[in-house]
C-alpha positions in Angstrom: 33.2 -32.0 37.2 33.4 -29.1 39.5 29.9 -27.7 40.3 31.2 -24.3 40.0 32.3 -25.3 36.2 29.1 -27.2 35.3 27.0 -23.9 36.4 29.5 -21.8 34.4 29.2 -24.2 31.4 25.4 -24.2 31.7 25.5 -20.6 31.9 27.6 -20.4 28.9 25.4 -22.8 26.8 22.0 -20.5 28.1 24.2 -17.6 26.6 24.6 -19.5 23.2 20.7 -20.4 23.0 19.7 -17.0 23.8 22.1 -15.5 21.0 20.8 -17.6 18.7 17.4 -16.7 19.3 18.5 -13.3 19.3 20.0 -13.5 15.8 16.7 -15.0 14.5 14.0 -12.4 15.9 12.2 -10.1 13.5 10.5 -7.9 15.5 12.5 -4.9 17.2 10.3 -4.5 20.0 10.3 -8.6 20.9 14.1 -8.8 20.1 14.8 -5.3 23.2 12.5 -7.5 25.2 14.0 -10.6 24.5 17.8 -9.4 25.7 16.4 -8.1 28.5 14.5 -10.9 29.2 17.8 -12.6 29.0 20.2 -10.7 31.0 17.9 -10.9 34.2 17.7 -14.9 33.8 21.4 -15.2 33.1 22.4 -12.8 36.3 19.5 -13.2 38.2 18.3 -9.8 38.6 15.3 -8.3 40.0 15.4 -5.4 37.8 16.6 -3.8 34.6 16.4 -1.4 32.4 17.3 -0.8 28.6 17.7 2.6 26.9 18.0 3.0 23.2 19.7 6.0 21.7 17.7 8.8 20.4 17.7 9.5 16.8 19.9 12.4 16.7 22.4 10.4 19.2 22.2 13.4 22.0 20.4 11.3 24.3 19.4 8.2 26.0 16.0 6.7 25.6 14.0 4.4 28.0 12.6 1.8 25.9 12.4 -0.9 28.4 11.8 -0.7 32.4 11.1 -4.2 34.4 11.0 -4.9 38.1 10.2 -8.4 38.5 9.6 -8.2 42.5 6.8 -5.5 41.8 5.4 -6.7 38.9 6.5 -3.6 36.8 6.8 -4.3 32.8 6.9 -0.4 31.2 7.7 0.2 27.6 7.7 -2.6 24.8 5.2 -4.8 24.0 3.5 -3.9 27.4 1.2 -1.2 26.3 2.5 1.1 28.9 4.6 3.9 28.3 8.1 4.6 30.0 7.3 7.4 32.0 11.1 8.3 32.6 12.4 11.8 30.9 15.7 11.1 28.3 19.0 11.2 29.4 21.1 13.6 27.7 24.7 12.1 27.1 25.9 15.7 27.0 25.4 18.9 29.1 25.0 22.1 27.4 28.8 23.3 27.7 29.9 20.0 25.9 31.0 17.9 28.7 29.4 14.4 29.4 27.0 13.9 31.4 28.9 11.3 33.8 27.0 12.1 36.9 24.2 9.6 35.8 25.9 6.3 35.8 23.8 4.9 32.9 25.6 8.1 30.4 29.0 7.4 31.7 28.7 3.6 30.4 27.8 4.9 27.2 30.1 7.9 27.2 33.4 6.1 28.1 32.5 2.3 26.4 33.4 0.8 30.1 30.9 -1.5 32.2 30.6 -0.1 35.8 29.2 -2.3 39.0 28.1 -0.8 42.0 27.6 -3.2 45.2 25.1 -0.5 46.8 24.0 2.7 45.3 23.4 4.5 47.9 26.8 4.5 49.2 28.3 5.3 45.8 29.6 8.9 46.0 31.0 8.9 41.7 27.2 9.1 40.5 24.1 10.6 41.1 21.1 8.2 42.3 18.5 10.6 42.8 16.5 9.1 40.4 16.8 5.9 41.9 16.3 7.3 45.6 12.8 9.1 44.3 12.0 5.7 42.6 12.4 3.4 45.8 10.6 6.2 48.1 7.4 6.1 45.4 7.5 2.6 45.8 9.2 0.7 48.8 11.7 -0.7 46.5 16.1 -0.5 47.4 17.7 -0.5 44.7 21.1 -1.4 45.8 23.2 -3.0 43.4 23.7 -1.9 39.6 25.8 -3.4 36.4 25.5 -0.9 33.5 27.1 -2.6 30.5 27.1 -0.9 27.1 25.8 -1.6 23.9 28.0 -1.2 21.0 28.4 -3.0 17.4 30.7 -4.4 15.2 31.1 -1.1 14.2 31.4 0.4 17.6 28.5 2.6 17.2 27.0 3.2 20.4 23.5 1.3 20.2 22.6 1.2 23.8 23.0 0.7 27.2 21.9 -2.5 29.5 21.5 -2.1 33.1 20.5 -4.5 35.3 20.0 -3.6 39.2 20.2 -6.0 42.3 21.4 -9.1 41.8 19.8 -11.6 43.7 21.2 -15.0 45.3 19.2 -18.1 44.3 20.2 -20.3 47.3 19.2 -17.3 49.6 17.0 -14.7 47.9 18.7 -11.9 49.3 20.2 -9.1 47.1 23.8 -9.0 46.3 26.4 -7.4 44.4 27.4 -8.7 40.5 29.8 -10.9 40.5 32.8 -10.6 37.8 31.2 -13.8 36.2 27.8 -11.5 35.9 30.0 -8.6 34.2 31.5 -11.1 31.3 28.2 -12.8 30.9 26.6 -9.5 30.4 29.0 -7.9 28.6 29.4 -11.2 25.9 25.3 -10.5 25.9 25.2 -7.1 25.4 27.8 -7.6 22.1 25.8 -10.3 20.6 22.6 -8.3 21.2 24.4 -4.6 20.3 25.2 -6.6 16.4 21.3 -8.4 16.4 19.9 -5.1 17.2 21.9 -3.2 14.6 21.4 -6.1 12.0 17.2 -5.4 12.5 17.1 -2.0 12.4 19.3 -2.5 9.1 17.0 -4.7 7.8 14.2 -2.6 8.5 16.0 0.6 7.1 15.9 -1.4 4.2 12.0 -2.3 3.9 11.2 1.0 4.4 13.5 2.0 1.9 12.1 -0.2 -0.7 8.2 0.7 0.2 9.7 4.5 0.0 10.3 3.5 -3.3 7.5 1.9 -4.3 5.6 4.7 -2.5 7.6 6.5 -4.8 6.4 4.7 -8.1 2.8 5.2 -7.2 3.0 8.5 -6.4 4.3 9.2 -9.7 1.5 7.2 -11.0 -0.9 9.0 -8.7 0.6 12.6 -10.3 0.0 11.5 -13.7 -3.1 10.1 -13.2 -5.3 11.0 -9.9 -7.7 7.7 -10.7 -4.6 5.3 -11.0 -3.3 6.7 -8.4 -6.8 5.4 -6.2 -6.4 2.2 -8.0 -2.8 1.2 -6.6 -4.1 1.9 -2.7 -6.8 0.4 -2.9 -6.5 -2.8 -4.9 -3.8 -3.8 -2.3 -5.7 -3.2 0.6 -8.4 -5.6 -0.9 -6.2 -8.3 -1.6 -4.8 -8.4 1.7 -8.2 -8.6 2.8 -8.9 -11.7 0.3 -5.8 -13.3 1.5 -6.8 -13.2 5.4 -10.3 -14.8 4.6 -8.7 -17.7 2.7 -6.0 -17.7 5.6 -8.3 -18.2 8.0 -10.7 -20.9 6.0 -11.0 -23.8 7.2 -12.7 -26.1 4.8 -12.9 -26.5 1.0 -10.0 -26.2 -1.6 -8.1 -23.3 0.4 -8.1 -25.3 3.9 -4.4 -26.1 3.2 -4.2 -22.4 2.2 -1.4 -20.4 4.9 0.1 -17.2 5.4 3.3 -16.3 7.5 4.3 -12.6 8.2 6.8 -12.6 5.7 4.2 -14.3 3.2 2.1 -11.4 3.9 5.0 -8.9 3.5 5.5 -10.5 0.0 1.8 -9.7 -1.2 1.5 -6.1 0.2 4.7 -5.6 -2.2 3.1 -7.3 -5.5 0.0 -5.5 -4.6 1.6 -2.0 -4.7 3.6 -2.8 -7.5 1.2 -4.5 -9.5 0.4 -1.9 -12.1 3.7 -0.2 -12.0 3.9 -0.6 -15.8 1.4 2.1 -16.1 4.2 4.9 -15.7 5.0 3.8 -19.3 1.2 4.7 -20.2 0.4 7.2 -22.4 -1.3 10.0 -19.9 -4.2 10.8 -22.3 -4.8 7.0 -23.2 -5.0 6.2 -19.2 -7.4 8.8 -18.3 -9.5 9.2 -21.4 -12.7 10.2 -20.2 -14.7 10.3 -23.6 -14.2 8.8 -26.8 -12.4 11.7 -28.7 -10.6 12.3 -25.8 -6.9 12.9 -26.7 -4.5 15.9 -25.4 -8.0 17.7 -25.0 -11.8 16.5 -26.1 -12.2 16.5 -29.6 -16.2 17.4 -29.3 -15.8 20.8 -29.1 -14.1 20.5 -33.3 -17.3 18.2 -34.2 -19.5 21.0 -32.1 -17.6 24.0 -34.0 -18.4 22.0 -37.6 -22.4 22.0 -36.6 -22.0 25.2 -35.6 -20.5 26.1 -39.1 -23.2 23.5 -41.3 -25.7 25.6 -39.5 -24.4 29.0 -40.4 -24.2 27.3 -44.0 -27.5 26.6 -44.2 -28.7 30.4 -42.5 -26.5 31.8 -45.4 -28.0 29.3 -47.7 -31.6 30.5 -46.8 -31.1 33.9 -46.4 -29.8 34.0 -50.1 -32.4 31.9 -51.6 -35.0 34.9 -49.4 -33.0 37.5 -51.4 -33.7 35.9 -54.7 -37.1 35.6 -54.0 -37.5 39.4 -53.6 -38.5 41.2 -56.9 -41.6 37.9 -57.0 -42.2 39.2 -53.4 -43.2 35.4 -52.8 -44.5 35.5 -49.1 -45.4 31.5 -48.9 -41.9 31.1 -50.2 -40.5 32.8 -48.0 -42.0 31.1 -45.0 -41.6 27.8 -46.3 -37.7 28.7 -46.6 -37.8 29.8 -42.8 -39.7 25.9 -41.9 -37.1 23.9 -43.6 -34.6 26.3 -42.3 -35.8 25.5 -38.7 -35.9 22.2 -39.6 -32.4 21.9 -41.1 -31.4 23.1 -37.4 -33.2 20.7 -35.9 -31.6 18.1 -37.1 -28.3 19.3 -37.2 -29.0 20.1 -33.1 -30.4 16.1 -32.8 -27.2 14.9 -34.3 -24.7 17.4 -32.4 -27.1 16.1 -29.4 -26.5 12.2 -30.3 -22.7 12.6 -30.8 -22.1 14.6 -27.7 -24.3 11.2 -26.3 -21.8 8.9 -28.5 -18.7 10.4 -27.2 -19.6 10.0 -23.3 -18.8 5.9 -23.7 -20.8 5.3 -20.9 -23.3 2.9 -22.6 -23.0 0.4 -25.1 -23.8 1.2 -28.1 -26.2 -0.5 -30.1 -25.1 -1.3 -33.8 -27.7 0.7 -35.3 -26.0 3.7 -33.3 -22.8 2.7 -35.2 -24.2 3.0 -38.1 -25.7 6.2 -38.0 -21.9 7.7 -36.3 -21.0 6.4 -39.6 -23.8 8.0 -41.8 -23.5 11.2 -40.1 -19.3 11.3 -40.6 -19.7 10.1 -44.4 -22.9 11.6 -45.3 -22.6 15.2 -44.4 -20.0 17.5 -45.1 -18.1 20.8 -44.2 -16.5 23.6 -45.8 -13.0 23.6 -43.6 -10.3 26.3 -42.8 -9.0 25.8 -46.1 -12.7 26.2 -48.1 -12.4 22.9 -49.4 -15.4 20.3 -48.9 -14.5 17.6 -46.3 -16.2 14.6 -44.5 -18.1 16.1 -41.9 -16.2 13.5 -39.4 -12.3 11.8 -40.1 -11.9 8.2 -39.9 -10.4 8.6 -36.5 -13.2 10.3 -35.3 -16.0 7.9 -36.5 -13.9 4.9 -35.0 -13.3 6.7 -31.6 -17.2 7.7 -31.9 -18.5 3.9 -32.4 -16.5 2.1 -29.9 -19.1 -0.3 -28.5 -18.3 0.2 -24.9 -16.2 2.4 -22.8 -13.6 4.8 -24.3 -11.0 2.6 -26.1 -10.0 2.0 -29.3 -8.5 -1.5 -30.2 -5.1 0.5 -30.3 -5.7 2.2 -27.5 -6.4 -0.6 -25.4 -3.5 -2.6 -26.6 -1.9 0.6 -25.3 -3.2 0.1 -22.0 -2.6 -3.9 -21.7 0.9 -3.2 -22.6 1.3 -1.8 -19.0 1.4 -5.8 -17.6 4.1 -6.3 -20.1 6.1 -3.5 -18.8 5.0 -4.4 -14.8 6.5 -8.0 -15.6 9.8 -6.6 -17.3 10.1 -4.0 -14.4 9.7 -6.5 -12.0 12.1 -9.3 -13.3 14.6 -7.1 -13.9 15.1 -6.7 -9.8 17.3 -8.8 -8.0 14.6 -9.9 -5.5 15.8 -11.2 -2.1 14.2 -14.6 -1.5 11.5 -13.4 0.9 10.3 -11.3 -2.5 11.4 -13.8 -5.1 7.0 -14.7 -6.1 6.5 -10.6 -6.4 7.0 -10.5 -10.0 4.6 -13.5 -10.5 1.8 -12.4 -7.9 1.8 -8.7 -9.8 2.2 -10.2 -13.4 -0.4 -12.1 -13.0 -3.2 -10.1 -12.3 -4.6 -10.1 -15.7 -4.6 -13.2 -16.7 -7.8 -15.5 -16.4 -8.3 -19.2 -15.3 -9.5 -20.0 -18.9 -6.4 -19.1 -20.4 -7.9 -16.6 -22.4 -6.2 -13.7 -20.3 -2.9 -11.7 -21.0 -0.3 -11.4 -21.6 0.8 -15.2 -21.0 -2.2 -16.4 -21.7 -1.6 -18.5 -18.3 -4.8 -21.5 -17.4 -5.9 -21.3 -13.6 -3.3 -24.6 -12.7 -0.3 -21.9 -14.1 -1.6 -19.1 -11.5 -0.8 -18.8 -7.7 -3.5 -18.7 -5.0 -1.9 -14.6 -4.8 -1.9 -14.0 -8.2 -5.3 -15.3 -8.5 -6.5 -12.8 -5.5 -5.0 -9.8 -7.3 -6.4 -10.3 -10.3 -10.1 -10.5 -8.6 -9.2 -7.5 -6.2 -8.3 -5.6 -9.6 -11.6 -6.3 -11.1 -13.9 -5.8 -7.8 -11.8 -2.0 -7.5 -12.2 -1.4 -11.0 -16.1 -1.9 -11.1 -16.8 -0.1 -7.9 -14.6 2.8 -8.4 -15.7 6.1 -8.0 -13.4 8.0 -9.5 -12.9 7.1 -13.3 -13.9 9.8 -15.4 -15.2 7.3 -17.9 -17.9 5.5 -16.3 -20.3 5.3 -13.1 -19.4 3.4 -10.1 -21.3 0.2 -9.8 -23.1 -0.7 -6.5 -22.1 -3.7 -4.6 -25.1 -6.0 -6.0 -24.0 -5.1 -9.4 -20.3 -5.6 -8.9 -21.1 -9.0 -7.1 -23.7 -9.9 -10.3 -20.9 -9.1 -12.4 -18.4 -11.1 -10.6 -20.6 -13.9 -10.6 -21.1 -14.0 -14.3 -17.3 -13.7 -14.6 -16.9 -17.0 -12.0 -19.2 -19.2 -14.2 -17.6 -17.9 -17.4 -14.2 -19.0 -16.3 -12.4 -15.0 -15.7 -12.1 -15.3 -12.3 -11.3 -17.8 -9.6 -14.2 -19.7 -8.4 -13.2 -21.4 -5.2 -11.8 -17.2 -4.1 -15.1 -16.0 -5.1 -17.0 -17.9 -2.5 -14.7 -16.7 0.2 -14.9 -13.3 -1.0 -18.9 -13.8 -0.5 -19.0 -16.0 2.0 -16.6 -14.2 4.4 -18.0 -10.8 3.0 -14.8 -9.7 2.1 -17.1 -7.2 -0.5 -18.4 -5.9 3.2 -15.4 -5.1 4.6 -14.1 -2.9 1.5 -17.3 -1.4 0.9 -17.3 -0.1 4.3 -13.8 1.1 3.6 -14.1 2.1 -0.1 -17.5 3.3 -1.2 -19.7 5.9 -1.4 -22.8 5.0 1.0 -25.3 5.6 -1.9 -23.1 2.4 -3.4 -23.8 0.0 -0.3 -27.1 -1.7 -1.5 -27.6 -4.3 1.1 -31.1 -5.2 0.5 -29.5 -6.0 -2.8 -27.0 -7.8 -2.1 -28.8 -10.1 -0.1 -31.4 -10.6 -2.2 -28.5 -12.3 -4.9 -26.4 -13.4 -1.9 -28.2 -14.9 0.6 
């Protein structure tokens, strides 16, 4: 075989490897680097240059500047900005802007090779010339190819600038082989360029829409809201400890980009269901909490029983008049003070009651109930009523927190409706374990959880981190309206108590401790008064 067709072959088959790594690279800024990377090996050029087009199309971008010979790398992954001004494909009366070489490319859809700059009179090299005086450098030769996709939308523009000779090292001009090898480049990496920024449209399409979801959350409940930022974040930060371990039962335990994309999404979508939720059953803040706080009727009925019993007393005064009984009298005004008093301790207990921040002991039960059943009101209508309804004594004697039985069946309903949400998508298979990982999140590793009822061996390692995320946020955070913030050594005494008892995951609750995971989202997280470390290492050591 020739050597001239066994270098054009091997060129040929470097083209095919590079377009197939082009076709499988995620990231946008590797992928620009990667074709330019590319089109200097395959022409062997010193230097080159990509430009992207702006936005608004007007213009052409420098993304990426390289000069191999004097070890320039601008743009990119490099860390260095282009320092290079845009290149407007227009001038202000309309026409193109064909005096820059780079424009005209784009403009017209034509590949143009120069064999010396300098001596070119159709463009304008000024740029160039200022370039080489700043840094000793002669740019003489240029091939500006292009970019456009299957579409023929102008993408962006490949330039690549003195060819060099491998036998000889001296620069020449492209050869015709360079043009078609650059211009069969530039297509395949026009369509892979197009094709990511397609897919990316598309992810950040779908987080606008989750964005979306929570911020509709976040409007109807402020607390929520907190809850569906920050239980994400904590996860991710679970899953990067037990990435990272090493030893024990999560040693085999590994996380690829998309793997991590895939979590971020479950964790933002994980109580999605609660846009179904009731507003006034999400955010009640006391016990008789409904569309407003029922305390103010039970404070307007002692208000009335003690107006009752003033009425009652100054009656009873009146018939004591024509005996003009003095001791009476007093002894009316005592057990009238006294009949306040009481009335005052009660008001003073239910207001107590109704806070839900406590539990309540069953002797306080009790007396919710005496007082409801065993005093009584003259209402609206003048007719004698129980001093408290049946609703009103149940919401009053929850044990702990705010929530009735109904009410809290209320609220678990929201992971029924996350899960139906969530299946109902047709989930590319990068996403396909979201529905799971967010479903999953109240379930425990006894099987005593819901709404599956799923054992620990039924979970995923991600479903499993939510669910401990959920209940580390929940106990820390400071904005419910129902209850105090913990501090990290109660949280963590909490946890621990839910590790033995068989709610949460015990192998993830020693990398959440040992890695201080807790740490990391405190630091993030919580108030500093909440931050107990003398605590904390006193129960962890």
């Amino acid at each position: 075989m020739p050597d001239a067709l066994q270098k054009l072959l091997g060129r040929l088959q470097e083209l095919n490897e590079v377009g197939a790594a082009l076709s499988r690279e995620r990231d946008i800024d590797l992928l620009l680097e990667r074709i330019l990377d590319a089109a200097q090996m395959l022409t062997h050029a010193d230097a080159g240059t990509l430009y992207r087009v702006t936005d608004d199309g007007s213009a052409l971008r420098f993304a990426l500047v390289r000069t191999h010979s004097l070890g320039l790398h601008q743009g990119g992954r490099s860390g260095q900005a282009v320092d290079f001004p845009d290149l407007p494909l227009h001038l202000p009366d309309g026409r193109a802007n064909d005096s820059l070489v780079a424009v005209h490319a784009a403009v017209h859809d034509r590949t143009v090779s120069i064999a010396d700059a300098y001596g070119s009179a159709d463009f304008d090299f000024a740029g160039s010339r200022a370039f080489d005086r700043r840094t000793g450098y002669r740019s003489r030769s240029f091939l500006t190819v292009p970019l456009r996709n299957h579409d023929h939308e102008l993408v962006g523009v490949l330039q690549l600038i003195n060819a060099i000779d491998p036998a000889t090292g001296a620069v020449q001009a492209f050869s015709q082989e360079d043009c078609s090898i650059a211009e069969s480049l530039a297509s395949q990496a026009a369509i892979a360029v197009t094709n990511r920024l397609l897919i990316t449209q598309h992810e950040r399409l779908f987080e606008s829409f989750v964005s979306l979801i929570n911020l509709a959350i976040d409007e109807k409940s402020p607390y929520t809201g907190g809850h569906c930022q920050r239980v994400p974040a904590l996860t991710m930060m679970l899953a990067e400890a037990a990435d990272a371990t090493t030893e024990g039962p999560l040693a085999a335990f590994t996380m690829t980009e998309r793997d991590r994309y895939e979590l971020k999404m479950a964790g933002l979508l994980h109580d999605c269901g609660k846009i179904t939720t009731p507003v006034h059953v999400v955010d009640k803040a006391t016990k008789l909490q409904t569309l407003y706080d029922r305390i103010g009727l039970v404070d307007t009925r002692f208000e009335v029983l003690k107006r009752d019993a003033e009425i009652d007393m100054l009656r009873r005064q009146l018939a004591l008049r024509p005996q003009a009984d003095a001791a009476a009298e007093e002894q009316l005004q005592r057990d009238f003070q006294d009949q306040l008093q009481e009335l005052d301790g009660e008001r003073a207990f239910l207001r107590h009651c109704n806070l839900g921040s406590e539990a309540m002991l069953p002797r306080e039960q009790q007396r919710v109930r005496d007082i409801g059943a065993g005093r009584s009101w003259r209402d609206p209508q003048g007719l004698q009523a129980s001093f408290l309804t049946p609703d009103e004594i149940e919401n009053l004697s929850i044990r702990s927190g705010t929530l009735t039985l109904a009410e809290r069946s209320i609220v678990n309903h929201h992971i029924v409706a996350t899960i139906r949400m969530l299946e109902s998508l047709p989930w590319p298979k990068h996403l396909r374990n979201v529905p799971e990982y967010a479903g999953g999140h109240h379930e425990r590793m006894d099987g005593k959880g819901y709404p599956r009822g799923l054992v620990r061996a039924q979970l995923s390692w991600q479903a499993r981190m939510l669910g401990l995320a959920d209940i580390f946020e929940a106990l820390t955070a400071a904005d419910r309206p129902y209850k105090r913030p913990m501090t990290l050594s109660q949280a963590l005494a909490v946890m621990r108590k839910m590790r033995d008892n068989g709610h949460i995951d015990p192998d993830l609750f020693d990398v959440f401790v040992h890695e201080r995971v807790y740490l990391r989202y405190a630091r993030q997280f919580l108030e500093p008064e909440q931050v107990d470390l003398d605590a904390v290492h006193a129960l962890v050591p």
